[in-house]
N, C-alpha and C positions, 0 to 999 in steps of 0.2 A: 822402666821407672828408676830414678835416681832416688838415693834413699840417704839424706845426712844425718849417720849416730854418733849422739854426744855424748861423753862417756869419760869418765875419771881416770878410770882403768880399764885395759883391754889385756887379755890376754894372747902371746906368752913374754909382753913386754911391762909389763906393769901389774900388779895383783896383789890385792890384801884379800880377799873374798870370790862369794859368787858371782857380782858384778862380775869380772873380769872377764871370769868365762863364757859369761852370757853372752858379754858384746864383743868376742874374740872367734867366740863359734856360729851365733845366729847369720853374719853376712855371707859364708860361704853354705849355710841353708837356704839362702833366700835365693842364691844365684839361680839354681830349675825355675822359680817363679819369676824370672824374668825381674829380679829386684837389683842391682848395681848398688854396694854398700861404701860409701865412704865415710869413715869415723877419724869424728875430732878429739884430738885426746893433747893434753895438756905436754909442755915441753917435757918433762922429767928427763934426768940426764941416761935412763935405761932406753928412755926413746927416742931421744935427740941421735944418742950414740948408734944406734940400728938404724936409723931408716937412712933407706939408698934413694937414690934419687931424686932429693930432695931439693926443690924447685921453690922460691919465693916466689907467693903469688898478691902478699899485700903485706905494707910497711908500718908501724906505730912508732912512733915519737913517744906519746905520752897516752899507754895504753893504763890507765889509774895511777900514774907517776911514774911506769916502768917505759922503757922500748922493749918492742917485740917483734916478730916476725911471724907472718903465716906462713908454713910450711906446705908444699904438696909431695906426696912422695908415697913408698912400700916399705913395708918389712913384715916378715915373715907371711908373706903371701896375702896381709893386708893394704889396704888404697885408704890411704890415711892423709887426715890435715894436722898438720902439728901448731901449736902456738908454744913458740920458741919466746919464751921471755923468761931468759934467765932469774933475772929479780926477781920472781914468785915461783921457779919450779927448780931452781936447782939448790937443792936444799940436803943435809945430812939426816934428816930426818927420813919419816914414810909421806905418805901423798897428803895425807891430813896434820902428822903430827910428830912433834920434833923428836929427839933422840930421846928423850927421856917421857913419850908417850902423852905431851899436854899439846893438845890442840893448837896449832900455830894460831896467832891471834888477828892477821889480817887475812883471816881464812875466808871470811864475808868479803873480800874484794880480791882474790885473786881467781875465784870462780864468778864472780860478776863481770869481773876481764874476761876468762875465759869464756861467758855465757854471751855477753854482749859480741865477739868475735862471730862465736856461733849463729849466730842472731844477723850477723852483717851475711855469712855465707847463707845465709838461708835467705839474703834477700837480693843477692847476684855479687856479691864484692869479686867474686872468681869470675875472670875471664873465664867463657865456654862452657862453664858448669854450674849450673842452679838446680838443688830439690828440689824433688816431686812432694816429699815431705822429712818434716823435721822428727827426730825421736832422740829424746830425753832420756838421761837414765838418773834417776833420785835428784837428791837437794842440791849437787855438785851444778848440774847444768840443768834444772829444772829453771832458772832466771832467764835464761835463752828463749823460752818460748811466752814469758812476759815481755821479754824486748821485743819480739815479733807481735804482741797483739798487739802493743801500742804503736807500732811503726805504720805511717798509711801506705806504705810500696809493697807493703809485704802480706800475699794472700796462699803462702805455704801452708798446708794443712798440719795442726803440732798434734804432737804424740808424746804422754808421758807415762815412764814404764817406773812402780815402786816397787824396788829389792826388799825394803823394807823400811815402814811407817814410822821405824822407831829413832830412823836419823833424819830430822828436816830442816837443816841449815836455820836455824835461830837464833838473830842478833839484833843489837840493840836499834830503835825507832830511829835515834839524830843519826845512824850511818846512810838512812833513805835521798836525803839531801846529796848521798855523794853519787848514787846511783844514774844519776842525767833521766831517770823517767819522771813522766810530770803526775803533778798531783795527785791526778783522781786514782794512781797505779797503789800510794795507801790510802786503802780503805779494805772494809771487810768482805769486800768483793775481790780483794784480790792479795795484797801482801801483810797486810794488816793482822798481826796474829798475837791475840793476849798484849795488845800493847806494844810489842814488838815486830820485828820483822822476820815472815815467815817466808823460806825460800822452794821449799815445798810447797807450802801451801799455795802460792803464788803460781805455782807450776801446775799445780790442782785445778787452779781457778782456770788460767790463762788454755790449759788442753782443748785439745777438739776430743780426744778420746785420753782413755785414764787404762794401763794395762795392768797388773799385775801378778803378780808368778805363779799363780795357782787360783782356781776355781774358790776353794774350800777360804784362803786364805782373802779373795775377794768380799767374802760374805765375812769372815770373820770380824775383818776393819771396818763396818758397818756399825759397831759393839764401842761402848766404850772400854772395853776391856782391851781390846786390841788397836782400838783406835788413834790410841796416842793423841788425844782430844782434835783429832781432824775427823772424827766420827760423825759431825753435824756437815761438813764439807761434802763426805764422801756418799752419805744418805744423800744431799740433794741432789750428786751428780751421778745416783745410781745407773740410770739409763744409758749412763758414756762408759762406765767401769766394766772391764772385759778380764776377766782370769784365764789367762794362759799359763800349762804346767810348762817349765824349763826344760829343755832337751842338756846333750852334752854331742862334745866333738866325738863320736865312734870312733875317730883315725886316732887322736890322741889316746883315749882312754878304750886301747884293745888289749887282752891280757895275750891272746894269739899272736902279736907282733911287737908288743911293748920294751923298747932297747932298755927301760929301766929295771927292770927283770931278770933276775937270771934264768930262769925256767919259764917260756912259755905255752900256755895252755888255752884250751876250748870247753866248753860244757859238756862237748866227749871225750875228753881227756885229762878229766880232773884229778886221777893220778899225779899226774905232769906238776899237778900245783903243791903238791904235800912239800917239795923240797926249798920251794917259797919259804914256807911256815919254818922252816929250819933254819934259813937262811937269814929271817925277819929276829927270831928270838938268839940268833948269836949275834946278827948286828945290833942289839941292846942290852948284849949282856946278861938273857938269863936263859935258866935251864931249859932244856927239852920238856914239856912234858904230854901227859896221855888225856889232860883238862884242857878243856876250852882256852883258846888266846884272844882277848876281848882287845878291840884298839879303839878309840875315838882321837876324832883328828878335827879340830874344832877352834874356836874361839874360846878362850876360857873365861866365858863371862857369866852372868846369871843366865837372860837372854838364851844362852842354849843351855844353860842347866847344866854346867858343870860343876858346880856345887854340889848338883845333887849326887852326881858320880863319885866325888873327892868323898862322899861323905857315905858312902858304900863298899867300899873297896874291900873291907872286911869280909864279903860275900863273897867276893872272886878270890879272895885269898881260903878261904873254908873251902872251897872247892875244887883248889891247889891248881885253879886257872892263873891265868897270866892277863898283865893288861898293859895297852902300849899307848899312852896318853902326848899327840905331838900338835903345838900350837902353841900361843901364848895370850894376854891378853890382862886380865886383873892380881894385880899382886896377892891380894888376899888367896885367889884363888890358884894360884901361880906354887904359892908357897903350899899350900895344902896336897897338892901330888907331889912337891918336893920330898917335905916330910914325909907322907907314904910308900913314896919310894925308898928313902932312907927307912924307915920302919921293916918295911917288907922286899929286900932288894933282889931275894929270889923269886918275886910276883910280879913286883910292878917298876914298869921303866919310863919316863919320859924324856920328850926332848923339847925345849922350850924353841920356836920361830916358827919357819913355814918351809920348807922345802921340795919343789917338788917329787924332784926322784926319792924319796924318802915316801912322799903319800903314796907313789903307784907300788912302789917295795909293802907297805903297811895293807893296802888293798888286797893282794896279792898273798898275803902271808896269813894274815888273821883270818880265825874265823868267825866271828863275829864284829859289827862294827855298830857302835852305839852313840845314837845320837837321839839326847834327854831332854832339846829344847823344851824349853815353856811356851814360846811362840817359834814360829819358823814360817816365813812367808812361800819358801819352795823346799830348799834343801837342793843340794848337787851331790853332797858326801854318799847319801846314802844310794843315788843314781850310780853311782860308780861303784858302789859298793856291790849293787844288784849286777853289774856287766862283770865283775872279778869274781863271783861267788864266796862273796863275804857276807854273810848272812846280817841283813839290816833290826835293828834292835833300836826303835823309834818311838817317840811319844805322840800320842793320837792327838794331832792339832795340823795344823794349815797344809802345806804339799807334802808334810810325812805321809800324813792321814788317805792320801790323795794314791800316794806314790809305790806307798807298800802295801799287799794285802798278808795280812794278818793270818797265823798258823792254828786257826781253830778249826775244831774237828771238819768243821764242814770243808773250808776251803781245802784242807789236810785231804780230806777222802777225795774232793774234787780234782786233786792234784795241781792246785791252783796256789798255794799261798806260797809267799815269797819272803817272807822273814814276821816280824814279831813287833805287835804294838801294843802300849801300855798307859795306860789312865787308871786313877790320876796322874798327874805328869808330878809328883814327890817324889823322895827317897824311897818310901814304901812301895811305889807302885811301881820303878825301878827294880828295887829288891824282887818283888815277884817275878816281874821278867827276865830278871836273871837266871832265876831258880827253873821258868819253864824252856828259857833255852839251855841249863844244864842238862835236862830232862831229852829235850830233842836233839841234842848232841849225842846224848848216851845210844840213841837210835839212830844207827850209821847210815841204813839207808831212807831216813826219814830225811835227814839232815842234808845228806847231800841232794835227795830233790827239791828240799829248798833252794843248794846251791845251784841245781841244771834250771828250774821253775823264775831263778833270780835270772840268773845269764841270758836266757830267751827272750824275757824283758825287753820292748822295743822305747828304750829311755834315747832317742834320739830325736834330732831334732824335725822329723819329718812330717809330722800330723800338727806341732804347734808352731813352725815357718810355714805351713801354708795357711792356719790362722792368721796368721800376723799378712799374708801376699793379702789375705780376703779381706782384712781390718783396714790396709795400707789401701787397698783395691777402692774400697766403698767410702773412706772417704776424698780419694782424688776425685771421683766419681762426682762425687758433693758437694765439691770446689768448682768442678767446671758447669755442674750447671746453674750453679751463685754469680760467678763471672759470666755466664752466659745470660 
């Protein structure tokens, strides 16, 4: 089976998020399933610049007023198309948004390029190569699989996977005109969203099947609370919507062979990891000590409830823990660990971006890793967190809820729980789970079979890539006998 993913970002060439990872590690899950993954990923100059072998397989003049190129080619053990058009991807900014974090504003037509491209390979523009099926990932390329329902050559089965509900490409009605789809494409059947143009939602409409990253968080976006007003959409198309939990790369994210590391360890050798923790609080500049070292590595936004962290710290400092806060995201909230850290500089350190080898060092070192979302459609952080034995410290909502099991007594006796969740998802109910992982910190050998209980954890992608072989299975399945 040939499988075309269309994808904003892929991972280890492009990455603001979990996007990334998702559509960087599920193709080489899928490979045992006899699944062949080639993904379309936009030119950016970090992946123009890597891929080898890079073959034009089709030409634009005037691909929405730019020239472009399709690219065919590899890098880093990915079989990749590239849409090489300078004019919309080689930019100073990030993939959405310019140097100073606003939204580039032809942001609506340079994933309509991209989408419409996707859309042409999905219906043979490559020599020798046509999907078996198309898959989407959010509002970036979810237009792709409206260009496919409206096209009559094209009987590709689409697939659209949501990271998260709360970003769906939203723009104004008069840009529909620039689009080349006809008429009937707005309405409320399909792009038509509040008056506007919904790119998600369109993608919503347009699916054979609807995936998203966790079971828990499936049912959630049924709700208007979660819904992000696509709640009346995603109830009509309950019976196509399928919650699969996220896996991770196990080759990448091994604490036993990790070059980013200075010490590596196993869940029997968790010795091995203490000099981590040493090595983590001198590279940010604070003391040693005998409390807990808390880190969250995060989006600073509300979204994952960093406010409510910023607005606690005073608990891990009572407790003469430590807390290593890296990421960036909302100024408000940007500046609030600032000041903190200047307040408390022998507690708390942060480091404003995203760096890799800095997450797998931070994993690696803390023991504790907290993440206070308000919603979370999957989560990765804390998956990784479980594979380093970093004890996860989560809010009871979407694939947190899903991912970690919870250190009460029961599971404690069972010898089953693997870190710590918390509701309500406020500062109060934060605060408390702080206090009960001081508590089970202070119990050495409580704490670290959460840590060996977390590492045995099977957070890989092996049980939710052969969902996805069995989803991709059944409805090729359902195309041929349409066509038949």
């Amino acid at each position: 089976m040939n499988l075309l993913s269309v994808t904003a970002e892929i991972f280890p060439l492009v990455k603001t998020g979990g996007l990334a990872d998702f559509a960087g590690s599920l193709p080489k899950a899928l490979k045992p399933h006899g699944i062949r993954t080639r993904s379309l990923v936009p030119g950016y100059r970090s992946v123009t610049e890597t891929l080898d072998e890079a073959t034009p397989v089709a030409c634009y003049d005037n691909l929405f007023g730019e020239s472009a190129t399709l690219l065919a080619g590899r890098a880093e053990g990915l079989e990749l198309f590239v849409l090489d058009a300078p004019g919309f991807f080689h930019r100073s900014g990030g993939p959405y948004t310019d140097k100073y974090g606003k939204d580039y504003p032809d942001n609506w037509k340079r994933f309509a390029a991209f989408s419409l491209v996707a859309a042409q390979i999905g219906r043979g523009v490559v020599q020798h190569w046509r999907p078996d099926i198309v898959h989407a990932h959010d509002w970036h390329a979810a237009l792709s699989l409206v260009y496919l329902k409206y096209a009559s050559d094209a009987q590709v089965p689409r697939v659209l996977t949501v990271h998260n509900m709360a970003f769906q490409g939203q723009f104004p009605a008069h840009l529909f005109s620039e689009l080349g789809l006809p008429d009937e494409a707005y309405s409320i059947d399909c792009l038509e969203y509040y008056g506007d143009l919904g790119y998600l939602k369109g993608g919503l409409q347009a699916a054979d099947a609807v995936t998203v990253v966790s079971p828990t968080y499936a049912r959630e976006i049924m709700s208007p609370t979660f819904g992000m007003g696509l709640e009346g959409v995603m109830n009509a198309r309950h019976d196509d919507v399928v919650g699969i939990v996220n896996g991770i790369d196990v080759d990448v994210w091994d604490p036993s062979t990790d070059p980013h590391i200075e010490h590596q360890y196993s869940s029997r050798t968790l010795l091995r990891r203490l000099p981590n923790r040493e090595s983590l609080l001198e590279l940010f500049g604070l003391p040693q000590t005998s409390g807990p070292v808390f880190a969250s590595i995060n989006r600073l936004t509300w979204q994952k409830g960093m406010d409510l962290l910023a607005a606690v710290v005073d608990e891990i400092v009572a407790m003469d823990g430590r807390l290593i806060v890296h990421g960036n995201g909302d100024a408000d909230i940007e500046q609030a660990f600032q000041n903190a850290a200047r307040r408390f500089p022998q507690h708390i350190a942060m480091k404003l971006g995203y760096e890799e080898y800095i997450a797998h060092k931070i994993h690696a070192g803390a023991d504790a890793m907290l993440v206070p979302s308000r919603f979370e459609p999957c989560g990765l952080t804390q998956l990784y967190a479980l594979r380093y034995g970093c004890v996860p410290i989560v809010a009871r909502t979407g694939g947190l809820s899903e991912t970690i099991i919870d250190a009460n007594v029961a599971a404690l006796q069972a010898q089953a729980a693997t870190g710590i969740q918390f509701s309500p998802v406020d500062a109060h109910g934060l605060r408390l789970a702080l206090r009960r992982a001081l508590k089970l910190f202070r119990h050495r050998r409580i704490w670290e079979g959460l840590q060996q209980q977390g590492m045995k954890t099977d957070s890989s992608w092996h049980d939710s890539a052969a969902k996805y072989a069995e989803l991709y299975g059944g409805l090729t399945r359902a195309d041929m006998r349409l066509a038949g």
